[in-house]
Each structure stands twice: as structure tokens, then as C-alpha cells.
C-alpha positions, 0 to 999 in steps of 0.5 A: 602639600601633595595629595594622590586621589581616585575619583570617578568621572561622570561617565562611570570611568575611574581617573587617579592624579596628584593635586597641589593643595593646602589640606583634604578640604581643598582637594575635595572642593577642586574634585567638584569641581571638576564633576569628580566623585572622590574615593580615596585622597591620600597625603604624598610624603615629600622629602625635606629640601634643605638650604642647598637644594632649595637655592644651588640646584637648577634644571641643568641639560641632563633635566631637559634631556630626560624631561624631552625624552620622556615626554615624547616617549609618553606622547608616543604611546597615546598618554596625554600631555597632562597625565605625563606632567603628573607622572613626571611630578611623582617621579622627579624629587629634584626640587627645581624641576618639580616645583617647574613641573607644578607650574606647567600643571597649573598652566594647563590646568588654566587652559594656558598653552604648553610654552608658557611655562617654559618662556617664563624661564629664559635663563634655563631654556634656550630661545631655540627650546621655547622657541621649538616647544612653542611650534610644536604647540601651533603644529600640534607635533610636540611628540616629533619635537620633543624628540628632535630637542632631545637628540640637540640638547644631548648634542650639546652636552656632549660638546660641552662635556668634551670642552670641560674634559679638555680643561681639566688639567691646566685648570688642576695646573693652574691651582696647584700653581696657585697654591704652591705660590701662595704656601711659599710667599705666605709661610715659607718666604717672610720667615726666611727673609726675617732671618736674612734681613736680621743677620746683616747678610747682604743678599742678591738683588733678585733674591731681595725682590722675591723676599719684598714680593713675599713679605708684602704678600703674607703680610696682605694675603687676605686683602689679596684673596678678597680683592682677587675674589671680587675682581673676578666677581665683577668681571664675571657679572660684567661679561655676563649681565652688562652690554659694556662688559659683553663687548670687552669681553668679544673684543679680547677673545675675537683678538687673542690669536688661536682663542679666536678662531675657536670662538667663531667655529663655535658661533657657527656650530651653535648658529647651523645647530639652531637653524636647523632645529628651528627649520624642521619644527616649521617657522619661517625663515626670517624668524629662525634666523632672527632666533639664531642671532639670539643664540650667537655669542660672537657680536659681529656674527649676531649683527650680521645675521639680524641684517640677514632677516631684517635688510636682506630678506626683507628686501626680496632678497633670497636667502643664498643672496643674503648671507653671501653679502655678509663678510663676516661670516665664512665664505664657506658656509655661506657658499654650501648656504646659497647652494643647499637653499637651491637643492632644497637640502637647506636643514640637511645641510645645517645639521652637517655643518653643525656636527662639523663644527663641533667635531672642529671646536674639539679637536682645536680645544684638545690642539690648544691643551697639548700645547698649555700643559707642558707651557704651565708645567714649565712656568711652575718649574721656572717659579719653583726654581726662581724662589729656590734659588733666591733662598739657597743662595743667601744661605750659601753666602751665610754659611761661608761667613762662618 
């Protein structure tokens, strides 16, 4: 439960803040302890969480943009950290959030650093948030970071949102496809093909294919659906659990001739984005690069800058000379690398390739979708027509026997 107090300090100074207890007894006992003399201890009302919150809620991009905003925004005007962390408790009513909240208090209640909290969630944050969060708390600029994560994580967003806007046409295409299929060869197709296989009527050899496709499909559809579903459960637990599977799957997109090149802009874009973020919160070079290749979803990309760190700078090399012994990479911005290293314009330049790529990565997606639509639209025509005329023309050869 959550109680809300009032208590005066030692030194006569009035403090209010929220506490997780078990009852009144066990707020009272934690007040002094810590030299509080209560005044008042109030229950908080919290809202029920049903199932679905409780389990299909996370902390999505949105969270942390507005848990990063805040606490910057709080820390700017002398708040400490912990009487944000209290604030924020009251405030946010999503569950995934509050209940991480609770775990930052409790962790600083302890005396535990302020990135503990976040390193024990490394499929919500980044390896580039802990990462940064984990700088700050060394430097003690956690107001300049946070503000920096901000305006990355809604830089993300954006990209994201504008990739999903691209998408959503063909994937409505795609299902409308989907479903007209499945309405036609469960309910339409063995119906007819009953009645032709009855009345002794010879029908074409393309029309006998459609109606065996259908009356095999509406006699299994539900083992269909079912084996459909699981296929695509494996796959996507394969891709993103297995290293088997991460492999396949960078191999057949590395290869598919227009996915590929869009793929590798966005290794760059999150790679540029990475490295620049990590270079303004102040960690060496070597670690922000070893930090990138975390973040890198391409492998030959990952490899390459993991060679960076580990063989090449290690070695003496310097960073201009590194990157440009890694072909892999694009000549291009391995040459504006070495240059800006040279000018000391290095982050600068990380950020402008960054925002270049992604600018990049969305017009090649929006290219991609204007040629998708009218290719889906013309195969939904074709496989309309296709089962149109494997039924008119059966009846048109039925009705002439009469």
C-alpha cells in the first residue's frame, strides 16, 4: 500500500513524501527511523490493475520520454533526485512505470547508484540509456543527460512512427488479401465445387486445381490457422532470442535486393546516433564504440566495430585509421570519421550523419511502399479474377448443357 505523510525533521523543517508499507504501524516505524516526527500518515487510493494492465502494459519510448524530460525539467530547478522519484510515483498511474519507479525509490533509498535501476531492465532501456544514465551518475550531470536522452528517444520515436506510418497500407492490403482468401476457399469454394463434382460436369483443368485448393483448404482451416500461428511464433522467437535464428534472419535481409540497403542506412543511423550520444556524456572512446556495436542490428556492422575497439584502437591506432581498415562499413562515413577526429568536430559530425540517415531510411521505405501498393493491389486483382473465372466458366459450361 501507499501512504502519503507530513513529518518534521530534527532541525524543525516540515517534509511530505509518499512511503510503501504494509500498514500505518510500518510507516510509523520507518519515520523513526529516519529521526521523522509524524503528523499526519494518509492511505493513498490506488486504481485496481486489471489482468491486462498488470501483464500487456510496459514502459514504452513515450515513458521514457516523459520520465527523461521530467527529471531534467525537476533537476533544473534544484529539485533533488529523490523528491522527483516521489512526484513521479504520485503521478503516473500506469502500472509498469510505477511499480519501476518504486524500485529506483527503494534503490536510492539504499544508498544504491541511480543506474541500478534501470541496468536491471535491459529489454526496456537501451544499452545506450544505461549506459548514459550510468555517465551522468559518475559526472554528476544527470540534468544535461537526461535532457540529451530526451531529445534521442523522441528522435527515435519519430523515425519509428514515420517507418510504421509507411507500413500501414500494405499491412491493411495485406490482411484484406488475406481475408478474401480465406472467405472464398473456406465457404464459397467447396460449396461450388460439391455441386460441379455432383452434376457430372467436366470442368477446366485450372478450375479443378482452384476447387481441390479449396476444398482441401476449408476441410483444414483450422489446422492451417494453427500451424500458420505457430510458424510465425517460432520464427519470431527464433530471430529474436536464438543466435541461430539472428543470423538467418541478417543473412536473408542482407540479400533481398532494395530490403538490404535500407537495413544497413539504419545500422548507420542508430551506430552515428549511439556514438554520439555516448561521446557528449563523456566515456572513452573505446567503450562508446564497444557500446554501439551492442546497439547494431546488421552483424557484419556489429563485428566490424567490436574490431574498432578491441584490434585497432587497442593497438595504437587512431580512430580515423581504424574505421577505415573496416570495409564493411561505408566508405563515406568512414572518410567524414577520420576527418572530423582530425577537426575535433567528431560528435558534430555523428549527430549529421545520424539525422542524414534516417531522413535516408524514410524516404527508401516511402520509395519501397509506393511501388508495394499498386504491386499488392495487382495481385489481389489477379487472384480475385483467377477464382472468378474458375466458377464462371464451369457454370457457363453447365448452363449450356440445358
Amino acid at each position: 500500500m501507499l501512504f502519503h505523510y507530513t513529518a518534521i525533521e530534527s532541525s524543525g523543517k516540515a517534509v511530505e513524501a509518499d512511503l510503501e508499507a504494509n500498514s500505518v504501524v510500518d510507516v510509523l516505524h520507518a519515520l523513526s527511523e529516519k529521526g521523522l516526527r509524524p503528523l499526519s500518515v494518509k492511505e493513498m487510493k490506488q486504481k485496481k490493475r486489471d489482468f491486462f494492465q498488470r501483464w500487456f502494459s510496459g514502459i514504452t519510448t513515450s515513458d521514457q520520454v516523459f520520465l527523461t524530460k521530467y527529471l531534467a525539467l525537476m533537476l533544473r530547478v534544484g529539485t533533488d533526485l529523490l523528491s522527483a522519484i516521489d512526484i513521479l510515483i504520485v503521478d503516473f498511474d500506469k502500472p509498469a512505470v510505477h511499480d519501476f519507479l518504486l524500485e529506483v525509490r527503494d534503490n536510492l533509498s539504499k544508498g544504491q547508484p541511480f543506474y541500478i535501476a534501470f541496468e536491471a531492465h535491459p529489454r526496456t532501456f537501451s544499452p545506450t540509456f544505461i549506459n548514459l544514465v550510468k555517465a551522468a551518475g559518475r559526472s554528476g550531470n544527470l540534468q544535461k543527460t537526461f535532457e540529451d536522452l530526451s531529445t534521442t528517444l523522441e528522435s527515435e520515436a519519430e523515425l519509428k512512427s514515420r517507418i510504421r506510418s509507411a507500413m500501414i497500407y500494405p499491412v491493411v492490403l495485406l490482411v484484406a488479401m488475406g481475408g478474401i482468401l480465406i472467405f472464398l476457399t473456406t465457404f464459397v469454394l467447396p460449396k461450388l465445387a460439391n455441386v460441379f463434382l455432383t452434376s457430372g460436369v467436366q470442368p477446366p483443368w485450372f478450375s479443378e486445381i482452384v476447387f481441390s485448393v479449396g476444398l482441401f483448404v476449408g476441410n483444414n482451416i483450422w489446422a492451417l490457422l494453427f500451424t500458420i500461428i505457430i510458424v510465425v511464433g517460432v520464427g519470431i522467437f527464433a530471430v529474436r532470442r536464438t543466435e541461430t535464428g539472428k543470423r538467418i534472419f541478417n543473412a536473408v535481409v542482407t540479400n533481398l535486393p532494395v530490403i538490404k540497403g535500407i537495413y544497413r542506412d539504419l545500422a548507420v543511423q542508430r551506430m552515428s546516433a549511439t556514438m554520439s550520444s555516448l561521446l557528449k556524456a563523456g566515456l572513452p572512446i573505446t567503450e562508446t564504440i564497444q557500446i554501439a556495436a551492442e546497439t547494431v542490428s546488421l552483424r557484419e556492422y556489429r563485428f566490424a566495430l567490436l574490431r574498432i575497439a578491441n584490434d585497432g584502437l587497442a593497438k595504437g591506432l587512431t580512430l580515423g585509421e581504424a574505421f577505415k581498415r573496416e570495409t564493411a562499413l561505408p566508405r563515406s562515413v568512414t572518410n567524414l570519421i577520420a576527418i572530423s577526429e582530425k577537426a575535433g568536430h567528431l560528435e558534430e559530425v555523428l549527430q549529421t550523419l545520424a539525422d542524414f540517415y534516417g531522413a535516408n531510411v524514410d524516404g527508401s521505405i516511402k520509395g519501397v511502399v509506393s511501388l508495394l501498393e499498386p504491386f499488392m493491389l495487382l495481385l489481389m486483382g489477379v487472384m480475385v479474377a483467377v477464382i472468378a473465372l474458375s466458377i464462371i466458366v464451369p457454370i457457363y459450361q453447365l448452363t449450356t448443357q440445358f
